[in-house]
N, CA, C and O atoms as a GROMACS GRO file, in nm:
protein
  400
    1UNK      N    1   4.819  17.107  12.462
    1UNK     CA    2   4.898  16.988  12.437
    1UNK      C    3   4.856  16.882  12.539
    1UNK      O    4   4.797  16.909  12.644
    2UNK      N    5   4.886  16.774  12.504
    2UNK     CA    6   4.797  16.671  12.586
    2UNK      C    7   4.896  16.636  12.692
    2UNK      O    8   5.009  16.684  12.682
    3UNK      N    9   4.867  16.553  12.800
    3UNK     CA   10   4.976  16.547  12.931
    3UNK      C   11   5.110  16.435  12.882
    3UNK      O   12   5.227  16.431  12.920
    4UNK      N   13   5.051  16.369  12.803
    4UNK     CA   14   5.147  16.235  12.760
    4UNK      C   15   5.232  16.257  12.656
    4UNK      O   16   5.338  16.204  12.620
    5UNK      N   17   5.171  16.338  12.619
    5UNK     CA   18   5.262  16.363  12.472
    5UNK      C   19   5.351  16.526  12.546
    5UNK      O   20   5.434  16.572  12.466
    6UNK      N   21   5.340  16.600  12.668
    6UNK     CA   22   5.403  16.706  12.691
    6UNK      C   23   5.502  16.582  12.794
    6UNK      O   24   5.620  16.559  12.770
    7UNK      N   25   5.465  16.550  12.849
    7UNK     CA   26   5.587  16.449  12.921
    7UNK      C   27   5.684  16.372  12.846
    7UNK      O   28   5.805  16.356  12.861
    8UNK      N   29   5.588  16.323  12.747
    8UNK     CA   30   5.700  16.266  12.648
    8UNK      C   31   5.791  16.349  12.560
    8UNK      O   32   5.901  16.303  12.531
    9UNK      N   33   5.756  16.462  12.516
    9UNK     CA   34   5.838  16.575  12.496
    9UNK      C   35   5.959  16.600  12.604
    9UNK      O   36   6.072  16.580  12.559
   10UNK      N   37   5.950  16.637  12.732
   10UNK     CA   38   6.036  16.665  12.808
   10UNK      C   39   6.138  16.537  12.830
   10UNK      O   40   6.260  16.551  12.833
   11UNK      N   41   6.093  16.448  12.840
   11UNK     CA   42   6.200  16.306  12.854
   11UNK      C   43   6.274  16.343  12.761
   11UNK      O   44   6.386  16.392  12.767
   12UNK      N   45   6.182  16.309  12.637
   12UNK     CA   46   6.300  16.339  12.488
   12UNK      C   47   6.407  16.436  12.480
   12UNK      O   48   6.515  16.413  12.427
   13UNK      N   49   6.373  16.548  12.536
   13UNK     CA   50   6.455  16.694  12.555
   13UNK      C   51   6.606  16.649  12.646
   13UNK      O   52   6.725  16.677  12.629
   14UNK      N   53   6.538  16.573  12.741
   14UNK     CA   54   6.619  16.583  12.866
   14UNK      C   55   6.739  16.412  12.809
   14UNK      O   56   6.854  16.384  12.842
   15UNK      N   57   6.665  16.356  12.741
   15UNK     CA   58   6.753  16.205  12.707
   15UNK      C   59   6.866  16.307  12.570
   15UNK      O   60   6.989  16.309  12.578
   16UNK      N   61   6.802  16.363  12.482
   16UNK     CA   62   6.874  16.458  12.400
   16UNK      C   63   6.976  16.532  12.455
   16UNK      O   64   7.092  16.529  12.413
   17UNK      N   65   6.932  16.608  12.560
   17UNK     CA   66   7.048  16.650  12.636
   17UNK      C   67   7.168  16.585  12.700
   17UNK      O   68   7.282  16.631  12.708
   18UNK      N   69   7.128  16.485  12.738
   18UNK     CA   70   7.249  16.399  12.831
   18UNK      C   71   7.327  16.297  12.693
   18UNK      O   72   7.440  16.250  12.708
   19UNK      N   73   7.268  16.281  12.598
   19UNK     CA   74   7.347  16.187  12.486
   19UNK      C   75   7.425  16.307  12.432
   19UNK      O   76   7.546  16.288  12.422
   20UNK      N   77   7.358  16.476  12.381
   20UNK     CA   78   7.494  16.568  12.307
   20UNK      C   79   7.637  16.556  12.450
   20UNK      O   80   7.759  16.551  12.433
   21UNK      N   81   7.579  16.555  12.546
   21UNK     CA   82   7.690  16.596  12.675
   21UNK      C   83   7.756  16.466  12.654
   21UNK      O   84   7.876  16.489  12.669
   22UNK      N   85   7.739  16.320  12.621
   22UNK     CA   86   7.810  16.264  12.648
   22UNK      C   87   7.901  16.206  12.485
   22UNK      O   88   7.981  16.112  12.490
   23UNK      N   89   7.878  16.261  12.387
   23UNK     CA   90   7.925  16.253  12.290
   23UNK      C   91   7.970  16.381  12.230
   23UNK      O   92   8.043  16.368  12.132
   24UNK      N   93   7.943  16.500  12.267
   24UNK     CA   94   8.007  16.646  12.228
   24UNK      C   95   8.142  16.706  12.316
   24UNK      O   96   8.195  16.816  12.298
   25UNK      N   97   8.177  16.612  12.405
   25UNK     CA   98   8.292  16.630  12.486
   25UNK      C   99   8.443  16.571  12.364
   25UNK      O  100   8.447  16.526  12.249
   26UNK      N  101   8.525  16.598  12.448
   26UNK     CA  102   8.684  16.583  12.390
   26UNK      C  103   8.688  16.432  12.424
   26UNK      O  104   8.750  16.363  12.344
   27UNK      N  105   8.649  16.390  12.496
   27UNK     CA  106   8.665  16.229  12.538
   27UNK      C  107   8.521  16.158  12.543
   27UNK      O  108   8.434  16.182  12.628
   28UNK      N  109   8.513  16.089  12.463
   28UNK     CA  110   8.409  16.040  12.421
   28UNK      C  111   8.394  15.840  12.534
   28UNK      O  112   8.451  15.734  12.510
   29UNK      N  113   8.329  15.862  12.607
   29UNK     CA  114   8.322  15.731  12.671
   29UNK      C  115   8.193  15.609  12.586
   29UNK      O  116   8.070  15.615  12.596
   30UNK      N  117   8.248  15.542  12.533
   30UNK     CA  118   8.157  15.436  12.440
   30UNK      C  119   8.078  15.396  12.526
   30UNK      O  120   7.964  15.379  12.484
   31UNK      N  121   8.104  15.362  12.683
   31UNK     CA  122   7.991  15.275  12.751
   31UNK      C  123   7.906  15.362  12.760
   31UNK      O  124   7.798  15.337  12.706
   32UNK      N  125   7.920  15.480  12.824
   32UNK     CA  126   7.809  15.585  12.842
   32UNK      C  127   7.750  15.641  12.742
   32UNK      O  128   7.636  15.671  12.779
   33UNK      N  129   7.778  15.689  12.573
   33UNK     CA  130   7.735  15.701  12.479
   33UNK      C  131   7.659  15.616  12.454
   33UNK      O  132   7.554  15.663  12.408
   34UNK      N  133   7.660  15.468  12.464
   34UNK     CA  134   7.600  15.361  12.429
   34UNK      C  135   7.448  15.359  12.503
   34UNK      O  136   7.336  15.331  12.460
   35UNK      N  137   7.506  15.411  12.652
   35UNK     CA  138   7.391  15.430  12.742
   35UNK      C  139   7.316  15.533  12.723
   35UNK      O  140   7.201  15.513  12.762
   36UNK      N  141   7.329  15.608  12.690
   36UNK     CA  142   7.254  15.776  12.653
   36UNK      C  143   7.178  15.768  12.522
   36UNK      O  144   7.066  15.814  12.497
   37UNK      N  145   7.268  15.692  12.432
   37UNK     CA  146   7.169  15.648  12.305
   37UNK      C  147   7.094  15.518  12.292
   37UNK      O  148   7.051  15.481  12.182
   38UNK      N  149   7.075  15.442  12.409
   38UNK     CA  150   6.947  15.364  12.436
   38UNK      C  151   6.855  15.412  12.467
   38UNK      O  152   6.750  15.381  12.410
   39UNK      N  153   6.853  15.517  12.578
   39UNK     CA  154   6.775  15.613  12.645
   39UNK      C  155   6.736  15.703  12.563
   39UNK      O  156   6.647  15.771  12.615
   40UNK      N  157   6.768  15.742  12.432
   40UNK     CA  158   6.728  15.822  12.346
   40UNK      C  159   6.631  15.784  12.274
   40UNK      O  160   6.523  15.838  12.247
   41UNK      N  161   6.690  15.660  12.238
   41UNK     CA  162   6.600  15.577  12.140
   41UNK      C  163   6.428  15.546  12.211
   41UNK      O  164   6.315  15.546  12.162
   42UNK      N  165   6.483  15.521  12.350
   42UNK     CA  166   6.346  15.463  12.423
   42UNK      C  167   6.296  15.620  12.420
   42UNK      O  168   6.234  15.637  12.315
   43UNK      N  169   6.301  15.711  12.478
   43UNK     CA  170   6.266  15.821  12.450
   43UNK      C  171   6.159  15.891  12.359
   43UNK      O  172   6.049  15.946  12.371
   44UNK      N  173   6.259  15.858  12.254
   44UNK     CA  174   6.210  15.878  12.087
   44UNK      C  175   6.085  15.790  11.994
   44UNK      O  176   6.035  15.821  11.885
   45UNK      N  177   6.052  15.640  12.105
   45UNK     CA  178   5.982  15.581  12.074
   45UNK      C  179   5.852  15.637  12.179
   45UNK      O  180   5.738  15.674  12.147
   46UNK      N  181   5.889  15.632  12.255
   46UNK     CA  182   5.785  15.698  12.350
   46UNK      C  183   5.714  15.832  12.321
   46UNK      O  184   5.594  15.850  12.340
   47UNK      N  185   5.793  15.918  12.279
   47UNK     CA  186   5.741  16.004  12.219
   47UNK      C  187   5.692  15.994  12.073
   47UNK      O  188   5.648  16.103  12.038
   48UNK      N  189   5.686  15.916  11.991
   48UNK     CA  190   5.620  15.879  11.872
   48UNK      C  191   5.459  15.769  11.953
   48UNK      O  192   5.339  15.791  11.937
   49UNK      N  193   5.502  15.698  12.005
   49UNK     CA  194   5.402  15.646  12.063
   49UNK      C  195   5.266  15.748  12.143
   49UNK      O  196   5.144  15.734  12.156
   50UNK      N  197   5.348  15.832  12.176
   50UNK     CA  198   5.234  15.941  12.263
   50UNK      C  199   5.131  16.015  12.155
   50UNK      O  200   5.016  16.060  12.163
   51UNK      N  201   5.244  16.002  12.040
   51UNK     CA  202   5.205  16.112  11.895
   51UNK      C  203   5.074  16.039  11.858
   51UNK      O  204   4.962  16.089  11.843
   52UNK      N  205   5.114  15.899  11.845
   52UNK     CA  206   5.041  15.830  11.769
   52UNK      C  207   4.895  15.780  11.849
   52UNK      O  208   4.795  15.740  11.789
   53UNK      N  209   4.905  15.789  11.971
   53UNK     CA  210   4.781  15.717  12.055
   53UNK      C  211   4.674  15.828  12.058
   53UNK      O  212   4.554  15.801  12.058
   54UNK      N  213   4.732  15.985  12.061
   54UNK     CA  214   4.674  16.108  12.051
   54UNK      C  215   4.608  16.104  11.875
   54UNK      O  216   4.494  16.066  11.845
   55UNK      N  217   4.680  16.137  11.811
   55UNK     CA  218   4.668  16.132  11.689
   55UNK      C  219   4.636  16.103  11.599
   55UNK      O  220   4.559  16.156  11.518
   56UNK      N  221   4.743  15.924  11.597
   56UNK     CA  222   4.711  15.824  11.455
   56UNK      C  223   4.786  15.831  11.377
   56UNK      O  224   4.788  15.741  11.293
   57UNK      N  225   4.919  15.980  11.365
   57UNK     CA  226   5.006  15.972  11.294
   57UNK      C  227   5.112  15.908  11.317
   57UNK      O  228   5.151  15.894  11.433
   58UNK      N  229   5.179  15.859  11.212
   58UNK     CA  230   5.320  15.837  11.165
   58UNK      C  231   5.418  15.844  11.280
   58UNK      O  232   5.405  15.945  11.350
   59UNK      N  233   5.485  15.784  11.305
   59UNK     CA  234   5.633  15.861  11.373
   59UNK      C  235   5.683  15.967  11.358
   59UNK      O  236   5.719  15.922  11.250
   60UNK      N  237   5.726  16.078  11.359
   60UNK     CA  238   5.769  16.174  11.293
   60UNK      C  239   5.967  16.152  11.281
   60UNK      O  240   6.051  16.224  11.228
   61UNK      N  241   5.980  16.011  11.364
   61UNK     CA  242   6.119  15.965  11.327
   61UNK      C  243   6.139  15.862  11.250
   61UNK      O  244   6.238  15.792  11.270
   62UNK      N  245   6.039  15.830  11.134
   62UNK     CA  246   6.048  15.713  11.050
   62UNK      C  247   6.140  15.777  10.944
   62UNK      O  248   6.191  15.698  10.864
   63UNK      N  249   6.164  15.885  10.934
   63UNK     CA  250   6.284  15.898  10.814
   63UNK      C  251   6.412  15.904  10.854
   63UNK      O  252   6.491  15.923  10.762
   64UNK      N  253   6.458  15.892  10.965
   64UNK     CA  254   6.560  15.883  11.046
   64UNK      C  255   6.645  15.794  11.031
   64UNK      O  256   6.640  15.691  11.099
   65UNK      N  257   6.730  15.814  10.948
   65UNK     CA  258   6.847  15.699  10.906
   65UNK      C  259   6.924  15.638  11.040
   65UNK      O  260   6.974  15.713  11.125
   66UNK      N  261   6.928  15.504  11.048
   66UNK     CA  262   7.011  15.452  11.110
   66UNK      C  263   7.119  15.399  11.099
   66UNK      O  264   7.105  15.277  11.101
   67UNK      N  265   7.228  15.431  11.088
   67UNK     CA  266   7.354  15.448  11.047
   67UNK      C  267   7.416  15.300  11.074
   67UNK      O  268   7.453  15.285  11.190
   68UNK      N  269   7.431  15.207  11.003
   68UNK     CA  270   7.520  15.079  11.004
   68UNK      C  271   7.398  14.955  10.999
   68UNK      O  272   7.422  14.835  10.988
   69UNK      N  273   7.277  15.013  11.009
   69UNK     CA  274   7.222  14.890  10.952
   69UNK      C  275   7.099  14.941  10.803
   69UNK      O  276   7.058  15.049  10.761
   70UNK      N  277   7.076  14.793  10.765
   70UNK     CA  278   7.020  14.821  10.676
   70UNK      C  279   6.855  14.821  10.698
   70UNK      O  280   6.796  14.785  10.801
   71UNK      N  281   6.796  14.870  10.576
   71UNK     CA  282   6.663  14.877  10.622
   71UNK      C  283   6.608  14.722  10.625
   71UNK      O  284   6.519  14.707  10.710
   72UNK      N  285   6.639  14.619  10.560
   72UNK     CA  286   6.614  14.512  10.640
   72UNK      C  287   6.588  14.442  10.764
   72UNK      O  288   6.490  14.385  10.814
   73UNK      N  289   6.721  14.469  10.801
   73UNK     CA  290   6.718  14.473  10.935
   73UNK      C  291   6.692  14.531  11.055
   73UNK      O  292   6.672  14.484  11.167
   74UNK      N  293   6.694  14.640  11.012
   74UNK     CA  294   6.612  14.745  11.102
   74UNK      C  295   6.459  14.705  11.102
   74UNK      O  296   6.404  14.685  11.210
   75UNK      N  297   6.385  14.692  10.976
   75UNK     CA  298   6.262  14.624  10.998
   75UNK      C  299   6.217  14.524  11.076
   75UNK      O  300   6.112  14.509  11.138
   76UNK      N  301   6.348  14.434  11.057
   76UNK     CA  302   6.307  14.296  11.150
   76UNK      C  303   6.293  14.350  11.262
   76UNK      O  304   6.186  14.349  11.323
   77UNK      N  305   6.433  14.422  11.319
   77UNK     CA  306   6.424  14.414  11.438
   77UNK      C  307   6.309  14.539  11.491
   77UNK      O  308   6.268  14.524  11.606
   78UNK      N  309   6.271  14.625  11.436
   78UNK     CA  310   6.130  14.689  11.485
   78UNK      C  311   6.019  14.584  11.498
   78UNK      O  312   5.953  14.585  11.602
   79UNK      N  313   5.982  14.454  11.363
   79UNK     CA  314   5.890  14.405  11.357
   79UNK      C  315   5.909  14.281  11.584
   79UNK      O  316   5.830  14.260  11.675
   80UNK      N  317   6.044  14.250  11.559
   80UNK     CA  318   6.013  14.173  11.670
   80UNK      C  319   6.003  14.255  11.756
   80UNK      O  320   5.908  14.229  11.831
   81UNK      N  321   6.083  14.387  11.796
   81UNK     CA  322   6.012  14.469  11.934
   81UNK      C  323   5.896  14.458  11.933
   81UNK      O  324   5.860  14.399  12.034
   82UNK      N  325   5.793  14.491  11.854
   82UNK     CA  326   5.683  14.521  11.869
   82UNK      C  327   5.600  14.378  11.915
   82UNK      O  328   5.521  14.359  12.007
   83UNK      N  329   5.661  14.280  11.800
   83UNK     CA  330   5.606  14.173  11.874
   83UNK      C  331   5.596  14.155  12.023
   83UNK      O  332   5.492  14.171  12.088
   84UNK      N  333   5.738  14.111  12.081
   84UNK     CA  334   5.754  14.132  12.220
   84UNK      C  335   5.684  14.220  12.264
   84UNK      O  336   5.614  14.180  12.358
   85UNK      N  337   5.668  14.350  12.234
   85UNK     CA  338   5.586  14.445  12.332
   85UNK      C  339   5.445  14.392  12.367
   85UNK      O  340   5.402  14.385  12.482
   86UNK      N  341   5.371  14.352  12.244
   86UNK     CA  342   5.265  14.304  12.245
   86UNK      C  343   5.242  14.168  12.341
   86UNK      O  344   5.180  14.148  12.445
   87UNK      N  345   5.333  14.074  12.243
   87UNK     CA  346   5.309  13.942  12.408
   87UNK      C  347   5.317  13.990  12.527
   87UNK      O  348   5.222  13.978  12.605
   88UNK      N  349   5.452  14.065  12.567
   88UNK     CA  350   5.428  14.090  12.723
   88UNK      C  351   5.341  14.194  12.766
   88UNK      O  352   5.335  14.224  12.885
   89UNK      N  353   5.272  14.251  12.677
   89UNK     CA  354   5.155  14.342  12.760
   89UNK      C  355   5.012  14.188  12.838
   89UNK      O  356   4.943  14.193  12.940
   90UNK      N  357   5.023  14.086  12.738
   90UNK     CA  358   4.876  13.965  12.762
   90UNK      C  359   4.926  13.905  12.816
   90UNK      O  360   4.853  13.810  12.843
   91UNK      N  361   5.064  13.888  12.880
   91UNK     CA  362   5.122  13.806  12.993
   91UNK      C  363   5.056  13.848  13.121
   91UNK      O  364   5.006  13.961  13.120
   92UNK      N  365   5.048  13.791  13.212
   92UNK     CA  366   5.005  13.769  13.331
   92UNK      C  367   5.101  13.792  13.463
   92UNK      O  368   5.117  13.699  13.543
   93UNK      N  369   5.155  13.900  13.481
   93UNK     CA  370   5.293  13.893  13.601
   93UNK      C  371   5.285  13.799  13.728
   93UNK      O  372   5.376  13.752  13.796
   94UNK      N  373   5.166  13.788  13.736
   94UNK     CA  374   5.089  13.713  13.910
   94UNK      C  375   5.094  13.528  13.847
   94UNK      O  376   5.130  13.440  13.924
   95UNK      N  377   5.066  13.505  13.746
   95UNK     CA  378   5.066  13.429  13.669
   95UNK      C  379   5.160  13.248  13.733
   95UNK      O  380   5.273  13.231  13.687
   96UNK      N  381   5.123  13.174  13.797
   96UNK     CA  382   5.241  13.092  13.866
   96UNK      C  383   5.290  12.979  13.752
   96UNK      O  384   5.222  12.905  13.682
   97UNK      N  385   5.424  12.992  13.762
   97UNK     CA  386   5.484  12.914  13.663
   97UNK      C  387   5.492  12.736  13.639
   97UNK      O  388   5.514  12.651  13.724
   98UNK      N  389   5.472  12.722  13.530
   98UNK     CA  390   5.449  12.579  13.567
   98UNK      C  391   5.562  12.480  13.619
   98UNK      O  392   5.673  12.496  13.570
   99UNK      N  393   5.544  12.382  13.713
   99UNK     CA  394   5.658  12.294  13.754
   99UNK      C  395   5.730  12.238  13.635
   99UNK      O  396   5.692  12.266  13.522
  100UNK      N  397   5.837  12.156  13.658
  100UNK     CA  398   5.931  12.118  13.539
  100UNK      C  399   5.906  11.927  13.585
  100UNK      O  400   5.962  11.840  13.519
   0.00000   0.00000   0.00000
């Protein structure tokens, strides 16, 4: 197994773990659920990303219903992450900003 895609496995395991603990309890805390399933999600992309740079395949979470939105919108908003990901990889961090 390759190093990126076994690391990205274990994140996933370990973000999986801390979102059932914080939603399989008797008291369910929304802020921290909220937080555990961002971290999942980033996770889950990361590990499709590792799949895919190795690979070339698919996500293996593209059939993964997302519960309250539609596939519309879910598209958009994948299509602009990715955008964003892309601009800020050709951004310049050292880069000095222009005066106003």
């Amino acid at each position: 197994m390759s190093q990126k895609i076994d690391a990205a496995l274990k994140d996933l395991i370990k973000a999986l773990r801390k979102h059932a603990e914080a939603v399989g309890g008797s008291h369910v805390s929304l802020k921290r659920s909220q937080r555990t399933a961002a971290k999942l999600q980033i996770a889950a992309s990361a590990y499709a990303a590792a799949v895919y740079s190795r690979t070339g395949l698919d996500s293996p979470f593209s059939d993964v219903v997302s519960p309250g939105l539609e596939n519309v919108t879910l598209n958009s908003l994948l299509a602009e992450r990715d955008w964003l990901a892309s601009h800020s990889k050709k951004a310049k961090p050292d880069a000095p900003t222009p005066a106003l």
